[in-house]
Structure formats: structure tokens, C-alpha cells
N, C-alpha and C positions, 0 to 999 in steps of 0.2 A: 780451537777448543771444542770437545765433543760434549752436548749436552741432551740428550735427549730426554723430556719429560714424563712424569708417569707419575700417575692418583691413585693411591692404596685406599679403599673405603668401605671397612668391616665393623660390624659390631657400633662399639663407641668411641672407635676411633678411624684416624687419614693423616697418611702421609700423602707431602705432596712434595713429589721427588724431581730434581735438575734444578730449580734457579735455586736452592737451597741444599745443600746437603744434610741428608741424617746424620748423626753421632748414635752408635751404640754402644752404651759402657758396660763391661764383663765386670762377672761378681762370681767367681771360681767360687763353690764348694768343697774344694777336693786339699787334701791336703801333700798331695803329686804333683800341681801346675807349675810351667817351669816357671812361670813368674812372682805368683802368687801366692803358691798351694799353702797352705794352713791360715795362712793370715785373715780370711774371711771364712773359715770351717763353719765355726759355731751360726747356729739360727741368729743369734743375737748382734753377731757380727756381721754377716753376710746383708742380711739386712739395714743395718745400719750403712753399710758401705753401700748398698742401694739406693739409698735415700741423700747422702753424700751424692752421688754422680746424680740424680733427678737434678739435686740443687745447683750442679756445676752446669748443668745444660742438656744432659743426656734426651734423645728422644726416641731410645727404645731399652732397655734395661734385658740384658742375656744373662741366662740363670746357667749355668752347667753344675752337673754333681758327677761329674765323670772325665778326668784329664785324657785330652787327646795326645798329649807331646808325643814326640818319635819314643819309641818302645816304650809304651806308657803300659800297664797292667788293666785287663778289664776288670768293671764293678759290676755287678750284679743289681738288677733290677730293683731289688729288696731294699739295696743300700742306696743308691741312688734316687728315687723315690724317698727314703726317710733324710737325704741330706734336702734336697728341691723343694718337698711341699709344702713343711711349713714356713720356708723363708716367702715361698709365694703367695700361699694365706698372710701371712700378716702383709704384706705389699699389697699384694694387687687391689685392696679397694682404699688405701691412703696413697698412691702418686695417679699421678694423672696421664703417666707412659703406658704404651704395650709392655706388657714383658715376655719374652722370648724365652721360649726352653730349647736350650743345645740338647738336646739326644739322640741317641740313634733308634732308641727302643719306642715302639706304637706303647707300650703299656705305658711308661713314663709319661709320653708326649700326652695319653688323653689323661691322666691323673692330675697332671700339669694345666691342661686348661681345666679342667674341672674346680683345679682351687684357685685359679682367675688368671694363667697365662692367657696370652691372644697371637702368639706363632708362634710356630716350630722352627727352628735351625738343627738341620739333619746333615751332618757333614757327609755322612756318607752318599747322599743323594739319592735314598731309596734303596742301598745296593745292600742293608744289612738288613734292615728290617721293612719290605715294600708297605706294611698296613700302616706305617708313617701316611702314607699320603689319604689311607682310608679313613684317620682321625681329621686331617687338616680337611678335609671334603665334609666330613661330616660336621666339623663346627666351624666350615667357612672364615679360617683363618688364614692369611699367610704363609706359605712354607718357603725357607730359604733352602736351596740344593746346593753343594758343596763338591766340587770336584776332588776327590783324593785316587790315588797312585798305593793301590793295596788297602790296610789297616794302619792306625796308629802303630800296632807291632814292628808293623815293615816296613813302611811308606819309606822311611829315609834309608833302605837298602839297596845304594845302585839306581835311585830311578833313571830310567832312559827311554827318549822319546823319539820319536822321529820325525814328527811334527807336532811339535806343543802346542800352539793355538790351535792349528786344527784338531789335536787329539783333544783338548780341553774343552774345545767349543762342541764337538760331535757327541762327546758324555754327558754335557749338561743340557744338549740336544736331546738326543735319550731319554736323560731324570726327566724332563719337561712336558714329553709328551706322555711318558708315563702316568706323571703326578696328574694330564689332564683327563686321561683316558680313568682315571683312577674318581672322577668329578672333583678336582682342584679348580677352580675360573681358574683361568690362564692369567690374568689381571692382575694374581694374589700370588704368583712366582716372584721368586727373588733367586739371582744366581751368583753366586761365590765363583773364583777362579783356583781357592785354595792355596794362598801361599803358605810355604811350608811344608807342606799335605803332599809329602813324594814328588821334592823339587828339590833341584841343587841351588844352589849361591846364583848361579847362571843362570836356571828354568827363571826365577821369582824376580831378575833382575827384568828378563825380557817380559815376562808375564804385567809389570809395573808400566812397561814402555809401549807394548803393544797393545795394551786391554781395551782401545776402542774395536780391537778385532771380534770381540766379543757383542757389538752394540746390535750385530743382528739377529739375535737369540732374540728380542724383542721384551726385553726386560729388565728390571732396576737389577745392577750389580753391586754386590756388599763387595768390601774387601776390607782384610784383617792381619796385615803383617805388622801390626803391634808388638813389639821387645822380643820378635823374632830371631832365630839363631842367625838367618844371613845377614841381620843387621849387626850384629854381635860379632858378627864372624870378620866385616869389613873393617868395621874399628880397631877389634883387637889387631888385625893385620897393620893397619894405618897406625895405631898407638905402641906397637908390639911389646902388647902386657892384654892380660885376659881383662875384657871387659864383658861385666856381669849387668842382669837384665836391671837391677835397679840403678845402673850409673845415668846419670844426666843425659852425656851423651846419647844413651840408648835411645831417651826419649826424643830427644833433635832428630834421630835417626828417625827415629818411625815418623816426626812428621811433615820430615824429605820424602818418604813414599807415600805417605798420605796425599802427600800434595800434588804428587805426579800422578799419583792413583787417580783425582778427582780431577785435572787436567785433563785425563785421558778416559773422562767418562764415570767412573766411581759415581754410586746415588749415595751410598749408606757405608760408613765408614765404621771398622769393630777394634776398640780401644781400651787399654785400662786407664788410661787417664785424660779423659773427658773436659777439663776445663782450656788445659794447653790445645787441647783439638777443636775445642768449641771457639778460640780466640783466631787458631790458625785458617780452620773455613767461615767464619766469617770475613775475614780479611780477603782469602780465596775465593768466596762465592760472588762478592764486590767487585774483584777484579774482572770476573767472569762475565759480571751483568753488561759495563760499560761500552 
């Protein structure tokens, strides 16, 4: 079992990553998500659904106002921004979590902590918008780096690798030393492997198995194949009938990778439902300790 340790300590808060694992629960804005989209739109709801996953166990709350799925349509900064802020103004000074903005946009990410986010999660890893990492520098937060295979538009056309660890590891190599050249502490990196993000059934399967190949990037690894297509995609083959993101199964499924994920290294694991994941690494990080 791969565990190595690592202490996040910003602002008013610390994660302390390896004998525990993090949970962080997704609260989609967007009315496009393939799991979620409209069910948590409204301020009023998004919110409320944030405070639900605090209470389930969550120990980072991810805000997105903009779906990534494969050919998702982009949103514009204008909209984006009017779905995120005020769900983060009214949060961020009633839980006692960070809360993370998915964006790819520096304008979002610094309006975001202005109304009291504490890191960024930039899938693209700097590759859309580089003055991501000139906010995270300047309010000494967190940045999570994200591996993807093109854009949301494309990603799942045809990816092909020819060495996926190594291609995966050398790009988040890359974002790394960017974000540090950019004044990121190095300390305050977090790296994603991207499942999903321009991977086949196949890339996400070996990416789940191999991810300690990742452990010498020298830092906490999220990973997020939560009600993911290839989980979806196994089933429905095994059940042969479409199974869709809300069936039961889905969720067994995500946390079979979850658990291989944090086996093989995983610090921070990204979830829509937080209480099954807060029951299964506890049980997991127990085993882990003995």
C-alpha cells in the first residue's frame, strides 16, 4: 500500500493528507452535468446541497458553474461567475470546509476567492488560461492541476497514447513547475490524473491501477471517476441494459475505484455522494493504518 504523506497549511485552514483520506463533494451549477446538471442550478439550491455534503462528512466542497463532460458547450465568464458567487458568498463564512472553484478562467478563480473560495481546481492545468496560477500565487492558495487530452469539446475523440503514465506524468510535470515558476509554494500543488478527461474504458482502467506511478511528482493526488461513463459503460456491458448515472450500481461502482484509487495512492478523492465515500475510507484508511 502506497501512502505517502503531505500537510496543506493556508489561510484558516490544513489538510493532513495519507493516514486519512480527503472527500471532496461536487455541488454542479450548471444545468448540462452528466450527473447532476439542473438539480442544484438555483443559489438556493446549490447551496443547500453544500451544506448537506459538510454534514455528510465532506472536507473540501467544489463549486463548478461550467460542465466539463465530453462535448460539453463553453460558458462564458459573465455566466459563470453570476452562477458561483453567490452560492460562495453565502457558504464560505457558515461551513468550516475550503471551498474549491473548478474553473478554468483566472477571472472566475480570483472573483471566487474574493467571496471566500480557498483553491482552485483548473482541469486544464494552466493550458487555457496560465494567470490561474497568477491568482493561486497571489492569494496563496491551493491549486489542483488536472491532466486532460485536448478540451471538454474533444477530449473523448480518439484519445491515443503511447505512453500514458509517462505522457500523464510529464504534463502534470509541466503544469507543476509552471504553476511554481508562476510563485505557487510547491507544498500547495495538488495533481489530478484526469479520469475521463481524453481516456478510453482502457486509459482510466490502467490509470486506477497504476497511479502509484504518479507518487513521484511529489505530491497529494485527487482523483474523480465519480458516475463516470467507463463505470457506466462496464455495467451496462455486464447488465446488458443502459445503466444511467443515478442507478445504485453506478455508485458501488465509483466506490470500487475509489478504493483501488486510495490503495494505490489517492490523498483526496472527488464525489457526488459523500456520505457512502466518507463510510467506505474510513473503513479503508483503517485498514491501511494496521
Amino acid at each position: 500500500m502506497f501512502m505517502q504523506h503531505f500537510s496543506l497549511r493556508w489561510k484558516n485552514f490544513e489538510l493532513d493528507l495519507g493516514l486519512r483520506t480527503a472527500v471532496m463533494g461536487i455541488v454542479n451549477i450548471t444545468p448540462d452535468s452528466f450527473s447532476d446538471g439542473g438539480l442544484f442550478y438555483s443559489t438556493a439550491a446549490a447551496v443547500a446541497q453544500a451544506q448537506r455534503l459538510v454534514a455528510a462528512g465532506a472536507d473540501i466542497i467544489d463549486i463548478g458553474g461550467e460542465s466539463s463532460r465530453p462535448f460539453a458547450a463553453e460558458v462564458t465568464a459573465e455566466e459563470e461567475l453570476r452562477r458561483v458567487v453567490p452560492v460562495i458568498e453565502q457558504l464560505a463564512p457558515n461551513i468550516g470546509v475550503p471551498i474549491s472553484i473548478d474553473t478554468t478562467k483566472a477571472l472566475v478563480a480570483e472573483a471566487a476567492i474574493r467571496a471566500g473560495a480557498a483553491m482552485i481546481n483548473d482541469i486544464s492545468a494552466l493550458h487555457l488560461d496560465a494567470a490561474i496560477a497568477d491568482v493561486a500565487a497571489r492569494h496563496g492558495v491551493p491549486l489542483i492541476l488536472m491532466h486532460m487530452k485536448g478540451t471538454p469539446r474533444t477530449m473523448q475523440v480518439d484519445p491515443v497514447y503511447d505512453d500514458l503514465l509517462g505522457e500523464v506524468r510529464a504534463y502534470l510535470q509541466s503544469a507543476m513547475a509552471r504553476a511554481v515558476q508562476a510563485g505557487v509554494p510547491r507544498h500547495l500543488l495538488i495533481v489530478d490524473p484526469g479520469i475521463g478527461f481524453g481516456k478510453t474504458l482502457t486509459h482510466n482502467l490502467l490509470l486506477l491501477k497504476h497511479l502509484h506511478q504518479l507518487a513521484d511528482l511529489g505530491a497529494p493526488i485527487l482523483i474523480g471517476p465519480s458516475r463516470k461513463a467507463f463505470i457506466r459503460k462496464l455495467l451496462s456491458d455486464a447488465l446488458q441494459e443502459e445503466v444511467k448515472a443515478d442507478r445504485p450500481e453506478v455508485e458501488t461502482g465509483t466506490q470500487a475505484t475509489l478504493a483501488a484509487a486510495i490503495l494505490n495512492g489517492a490523498h483526496i478523492v472527488r464525489v457526488h455522494d459523500v456520505a457512502n465515500t466518507r463510510a467506505m475510507v474510513t473503513v479503508l484508511d483503517a485498514i491501511r493504518k494496521v
